[in-house]
N, C-alpha and C positions, 0 to 999 in steps of 0.2 A: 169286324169280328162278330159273327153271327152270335155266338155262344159268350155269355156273359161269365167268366170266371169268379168267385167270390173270393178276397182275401181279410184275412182276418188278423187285424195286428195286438197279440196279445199284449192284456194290459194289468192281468191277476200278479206279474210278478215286481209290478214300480218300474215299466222299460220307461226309461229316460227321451224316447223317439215317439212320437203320440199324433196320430191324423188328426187330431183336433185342435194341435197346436204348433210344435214344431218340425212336423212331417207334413202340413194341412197341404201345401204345394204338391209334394211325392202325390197324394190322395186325390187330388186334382188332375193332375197329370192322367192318372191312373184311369180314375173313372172317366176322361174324357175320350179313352181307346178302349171301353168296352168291359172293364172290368169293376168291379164290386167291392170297395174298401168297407170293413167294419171294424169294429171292436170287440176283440172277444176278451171276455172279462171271464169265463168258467172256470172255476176252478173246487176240487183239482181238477187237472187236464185229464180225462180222458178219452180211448179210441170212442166210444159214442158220439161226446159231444164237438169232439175233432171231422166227425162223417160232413156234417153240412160245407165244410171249407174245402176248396181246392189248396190253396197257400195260405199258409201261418208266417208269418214275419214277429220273428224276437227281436225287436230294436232297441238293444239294450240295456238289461233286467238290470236297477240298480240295487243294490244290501236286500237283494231277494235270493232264494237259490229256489230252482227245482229240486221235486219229490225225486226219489229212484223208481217209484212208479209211475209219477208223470213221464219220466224220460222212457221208460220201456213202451207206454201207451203212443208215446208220439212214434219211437222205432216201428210202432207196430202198424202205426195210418202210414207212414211213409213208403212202407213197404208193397203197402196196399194202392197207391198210386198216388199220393198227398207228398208235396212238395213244401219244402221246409228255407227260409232264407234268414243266415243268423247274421246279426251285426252285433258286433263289438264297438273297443272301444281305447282309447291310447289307457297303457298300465294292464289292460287284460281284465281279468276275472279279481286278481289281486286288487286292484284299482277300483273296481267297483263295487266289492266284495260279493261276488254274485257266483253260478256254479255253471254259466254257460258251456263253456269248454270243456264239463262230464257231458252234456249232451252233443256237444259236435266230437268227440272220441269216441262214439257212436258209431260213426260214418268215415273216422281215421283222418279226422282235423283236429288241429289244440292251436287258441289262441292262446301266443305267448304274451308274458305278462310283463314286456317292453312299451316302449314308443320311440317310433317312426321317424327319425331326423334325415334331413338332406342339408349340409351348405351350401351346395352348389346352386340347386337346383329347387326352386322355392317361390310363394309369392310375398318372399320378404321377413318372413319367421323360418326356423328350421323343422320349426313342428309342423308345416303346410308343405311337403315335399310335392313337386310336379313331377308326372309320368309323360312322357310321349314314346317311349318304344315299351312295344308290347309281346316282343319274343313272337312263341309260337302261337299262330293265330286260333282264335277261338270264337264261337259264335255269338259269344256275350261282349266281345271286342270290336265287332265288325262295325263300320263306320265312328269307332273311338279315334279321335286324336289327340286328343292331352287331357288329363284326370290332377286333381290335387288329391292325394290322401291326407285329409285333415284329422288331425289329433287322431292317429290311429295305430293298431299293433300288428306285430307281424303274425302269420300263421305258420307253422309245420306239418307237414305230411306226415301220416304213420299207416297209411292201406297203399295198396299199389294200383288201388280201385280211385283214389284220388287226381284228378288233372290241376295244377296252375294255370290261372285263368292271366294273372298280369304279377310282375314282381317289382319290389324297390331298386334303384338305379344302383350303378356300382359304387357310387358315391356317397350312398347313403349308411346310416347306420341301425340296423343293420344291414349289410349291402345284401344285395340280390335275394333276398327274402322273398317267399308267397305273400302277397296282399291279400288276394281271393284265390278263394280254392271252389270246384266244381266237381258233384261227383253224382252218382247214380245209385240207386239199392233198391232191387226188389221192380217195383213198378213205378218209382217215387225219385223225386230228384233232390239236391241239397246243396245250397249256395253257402259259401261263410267269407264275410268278410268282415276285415278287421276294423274299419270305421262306419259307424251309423251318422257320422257329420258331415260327412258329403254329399248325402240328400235332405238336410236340414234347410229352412227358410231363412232370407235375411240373414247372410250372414257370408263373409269372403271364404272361396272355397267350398259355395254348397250346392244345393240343388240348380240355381243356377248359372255356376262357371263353368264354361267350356262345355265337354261331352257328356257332363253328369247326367242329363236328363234320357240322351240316346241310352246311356250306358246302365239308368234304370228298367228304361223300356224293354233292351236287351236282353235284362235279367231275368226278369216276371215272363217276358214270352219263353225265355230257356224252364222255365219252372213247369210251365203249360204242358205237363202231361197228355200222352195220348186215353189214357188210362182214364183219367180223372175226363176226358170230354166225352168218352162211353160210357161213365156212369150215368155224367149227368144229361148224354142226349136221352139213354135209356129212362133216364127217370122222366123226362118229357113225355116219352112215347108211350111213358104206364098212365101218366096223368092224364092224356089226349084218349085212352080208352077207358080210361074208368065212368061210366056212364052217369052211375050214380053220387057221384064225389060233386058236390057242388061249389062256388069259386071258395068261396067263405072257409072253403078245408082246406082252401094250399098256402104256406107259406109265399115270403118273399121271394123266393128262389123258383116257385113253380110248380115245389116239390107237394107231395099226400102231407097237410096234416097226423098228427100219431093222434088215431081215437083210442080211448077207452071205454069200459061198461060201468068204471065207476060215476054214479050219481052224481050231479052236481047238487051242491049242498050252498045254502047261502046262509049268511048269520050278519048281524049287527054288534056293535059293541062299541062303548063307548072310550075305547084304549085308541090314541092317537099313533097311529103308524108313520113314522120317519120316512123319508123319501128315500128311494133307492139308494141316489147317491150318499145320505146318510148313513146308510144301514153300512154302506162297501167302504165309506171311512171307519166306519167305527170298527170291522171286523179287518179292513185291513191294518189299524194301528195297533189293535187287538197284536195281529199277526206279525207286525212288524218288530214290537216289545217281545213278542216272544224268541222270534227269530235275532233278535240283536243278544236277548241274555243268553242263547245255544253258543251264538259265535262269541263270546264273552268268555265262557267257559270252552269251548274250543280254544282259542288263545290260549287262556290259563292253562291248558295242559299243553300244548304247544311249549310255552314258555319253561314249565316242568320237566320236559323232557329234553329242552335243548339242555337245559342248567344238571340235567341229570349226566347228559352226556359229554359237555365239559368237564366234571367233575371225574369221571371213569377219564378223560384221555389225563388229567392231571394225577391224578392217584397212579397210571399206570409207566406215566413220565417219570413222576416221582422215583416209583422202583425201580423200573431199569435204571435210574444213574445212581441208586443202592446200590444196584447189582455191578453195576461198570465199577465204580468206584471198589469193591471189595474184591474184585479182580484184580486191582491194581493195588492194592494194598496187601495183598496174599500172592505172592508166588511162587509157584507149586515146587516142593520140598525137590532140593539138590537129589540126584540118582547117587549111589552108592560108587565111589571109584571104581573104573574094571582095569581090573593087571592084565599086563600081555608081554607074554617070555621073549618078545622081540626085542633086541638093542637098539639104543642110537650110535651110532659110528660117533667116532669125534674128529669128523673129517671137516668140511667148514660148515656143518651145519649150525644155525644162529645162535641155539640153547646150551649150544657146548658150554659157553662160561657159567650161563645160570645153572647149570646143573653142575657143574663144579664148584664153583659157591655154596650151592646145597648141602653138597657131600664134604665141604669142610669143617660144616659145622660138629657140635657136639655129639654125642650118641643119645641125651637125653632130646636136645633140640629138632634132632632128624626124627624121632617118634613123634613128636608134637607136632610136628607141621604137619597142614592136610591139606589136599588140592585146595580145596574149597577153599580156602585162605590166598590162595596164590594169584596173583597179580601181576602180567605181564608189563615191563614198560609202557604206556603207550604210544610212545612209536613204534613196538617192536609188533608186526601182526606176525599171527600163525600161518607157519608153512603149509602149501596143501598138502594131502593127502599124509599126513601124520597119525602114526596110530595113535590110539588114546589114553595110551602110556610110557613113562622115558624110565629108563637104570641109567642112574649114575656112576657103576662100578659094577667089579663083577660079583661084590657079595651082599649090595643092598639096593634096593631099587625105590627110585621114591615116583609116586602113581601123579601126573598130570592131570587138569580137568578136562574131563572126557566128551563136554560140548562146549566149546569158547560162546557161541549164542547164549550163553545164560547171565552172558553182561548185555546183552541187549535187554531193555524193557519189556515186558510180556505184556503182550494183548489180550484184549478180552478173551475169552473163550467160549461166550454164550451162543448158544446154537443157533442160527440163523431159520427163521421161519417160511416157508414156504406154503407158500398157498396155491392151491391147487387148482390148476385151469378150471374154467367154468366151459361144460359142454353143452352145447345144443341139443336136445332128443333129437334123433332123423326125424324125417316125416311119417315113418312107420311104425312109430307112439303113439299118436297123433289118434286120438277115438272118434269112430264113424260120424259122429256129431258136427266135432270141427272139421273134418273132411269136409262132409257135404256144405258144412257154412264156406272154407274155403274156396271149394270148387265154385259157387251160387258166386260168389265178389267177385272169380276171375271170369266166369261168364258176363257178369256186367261189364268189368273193364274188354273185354273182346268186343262187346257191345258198342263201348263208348269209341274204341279204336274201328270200328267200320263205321260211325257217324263221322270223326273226324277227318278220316280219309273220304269220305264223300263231299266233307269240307273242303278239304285241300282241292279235290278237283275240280270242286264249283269253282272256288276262285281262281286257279289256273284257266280253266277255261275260258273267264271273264279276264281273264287280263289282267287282275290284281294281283299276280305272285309270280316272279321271273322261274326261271329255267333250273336255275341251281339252287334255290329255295324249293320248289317244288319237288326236285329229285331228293335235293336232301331230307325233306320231311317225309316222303313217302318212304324211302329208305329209314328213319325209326320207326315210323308208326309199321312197316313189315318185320323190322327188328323186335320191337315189343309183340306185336301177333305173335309172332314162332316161338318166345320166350314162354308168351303166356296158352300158346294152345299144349307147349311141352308139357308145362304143368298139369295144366288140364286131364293130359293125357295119364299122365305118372298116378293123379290121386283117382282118376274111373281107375285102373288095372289094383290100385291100394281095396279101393271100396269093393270089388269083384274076387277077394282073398274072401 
């Protein structure tokens, strides 16, 4: 590797993964094929002091979160050809209390805030799941044969600009899950995987079982922008002509020195200055206190507003069986008998006798009686179709109840709620903005699908991928082109209104 890549594994946010200690191997590894491991400690992050680094590695920021403008500064170097590799960690963002997973939703990753079991398949713990089949082949896989995911969590997709690089077995929990996800934006690349313990030292399951070491190598070369080796050859070629620039003005890298026309000023004083490391403990404990009493009060209102919204679904429980209940304690007032000048025969229809019994009675007692009081046997049920009144003779008629269902119990009556489907806006809402942000992602992923198709035929050609493997992948990755050049299409003819 002629061209030295610099990597930079940030250290401003407590990553739990450290080249000076339990990464020192990963770092080793690294800089003996050519590459440049540091520490970068700036903060905040921004795109300036991001320019020097080809790759940034977040090896697991612990009870730290990212700015919202750190993470726009980084979207903003990525874009520009700077290559980004996150690791997590088993429990997620939850588990570390850290805010990693706002910056990979970035780039349409979220590590979820699980861990990674296998029975099956294991080195003896269920938290150490082993990998050996790797699905759809990928260049960060190539020469992998078995991986342990140690103490890690799963990832989900949310761009369609996103590829799965390896997932959890079907056995596992959760099964068939993204491990690492792999994606592109802009000029820039972006790894996320859910364990930073698989490139750890000393320890089973890490940087050196099985293919972990290939499968780092793998990575960092995938991150190796083409982008990011024309800056930095260009920036060779400014330095090899600047005549006047002498060594003494180039950094570590090769790169010009930043002059200025401010004076150098020198002074004495007899105030003891604390050593670096001094200074970045004390502002980072500073910062650590501050950021624990945020998330303190974060909670507290987390906890306020669950206890607020128990209490709304118990208040609103409450009433509705108010409501039920007083439905069933009220029911709705008997309708007024209707007369009807129709007879009953007294042929064998069943009420003949009751209504002879009726009509025996007294003349005061026949006034007094009202449907509403009347009570058929109950074995005797009503005949169909009966009008909803009976004459017992041809000079007095006494009126029936005019709907037997009003001995049945009555049901509630409260209106049933309906909520109203949730619709999608078309795509022709959608403001020239995120058009064009959309359009820009499906040209990446079109991108990524004619790298991996030139994948697939490398290794077909060589012999590592049979006949029907082969046809079958080419046949999605053609499936995904035409989907995605459709689109394509649909939002230029949008953008051209």
């Amino acid at each position: 590797m002629s061209q030295s890549f610099v990597i930079g594994f940030d250290q401003a946010h407590k990553e739990r993964g450290k080249i000076t200690n339990s990464l020192s191997k990963l770092a080793e590894l690294l800089d003996s094929n050519g590459y440049k491991c540091e520490n970068y400690a700036e903060f905040p992050i921004t795109t300036e002091n991001l320019s020097p680094y080809d790759i940034v590695v977040f090896a697991c920021p612990d009870n730290s979160r990212l700015s919202r403008q750190e993470i726009e500064s980084i979207k903003k170097w990525v874009k520009k050809g700077g290559s980004l590799l996150l690791l997590s960690h088993a429990g997620g963002d939850k588990g570390r209390r850290s805010n990693l997973s706002e910056l990979a939703e970035e780039f349409g990753m979220i590590f979820e805030n699980n861990q990674v079991l296998d029975k099956a398949s294991n080195l003896g713990v269920e938290n150490l799941p082993t990998i050996t089949d790797f699905g759809f082949p990928h260049p960060i896989t190539e020469g992998i044969s078995d991986i342990c995911f140690r103490a890690g969590c799963s990832l989900t997709i949310s761009s369609a600009t996103v590829t799965p690089v390896f997932s959890s077995g079907p056995n596992a929990e959760p099964f068939e899950s993204p491990l690492m996800l792999a994606c592109e934006l802009g000029e820039g690349r972006i790894v996320s995987i859910g364990s930073y313990e698989m490139f750890r030292d000393k320890i089973m399951g890490g940087i050196n079982y099985g293919s972990h070491s290939q499968l780092a190598m793998n990575v960092f070369s995938w991150l190796r922008t083409s982008k990011r080796t024309q800056i930095d050859s260009q920036s060779q070629l400014n330095v090899t002509a600047e005549d006047g620039i002498p060594d003494a003005s180039r950094n570590d890298q090769g790169r010009p020195a930043i002059h200025t026309t401010i004076p150098e000023i020198t002074y004495s004083s007899t105030v003891k200055i604390k050593t670096d490391e001094e200074l970045f403990k004390a502002f980072e404990d500073m910062l650590t206190e501050m950021i624990s009493f945020k998330e303190r009060m974060l909670s507290e209102f987390d906890n306020l507003q669950t206890n607020m919204a128990n209490l709304m679904r118990v208040v609103i429980a409450k009433e509705e069986d108010l409501i039920h209940t007083q439905t069933y304690s009220e029911p709705p007032a008997a309708q007024p008998p209707q007369t009807s000048p129709t007879q009953v025969s007294s042929g064998n229809n069943p009420l003949d006798n009751i209504m002879a019994s009726i009509s025996s009675l007294g003349d005061n007692e026949t006034k007094n009686a009202t449907p509403a009081n009347f009570n058929p046997p109950p074995t005797l049920a009503p005949p169909p179709n009966l009008e909803p009144s009976y004459v017992a003779d041809q000079n007095q008629s006494i009126s029936a109840p005019s709907d037997y269902s009003s001995r049945i119990e009555p049901t509630s009556t409260d209106p049933i709620e309906v909520k109203p489907k949730k619709t999608v806006p078309p795509a022709t809402q959608k403001t020239k903005e995120e058009l064009k942000a959309e359009h820009e992602s499906l040209e990446n992923k079109l991108n990524s699908i004619r790298n991996l198709s030139a994948f697939v035929e490398k290794k077909f050609a060589s012999g590592n991928l049979t006949q029907k493997n082969y046809e079958k992948q080419l046949k999605k990755l053609e499936s995904d082109s035409k989907k995605t050049r459709y689109r394509i299409d649909e939002i230029e003819k949008l953008l051209k209104k």
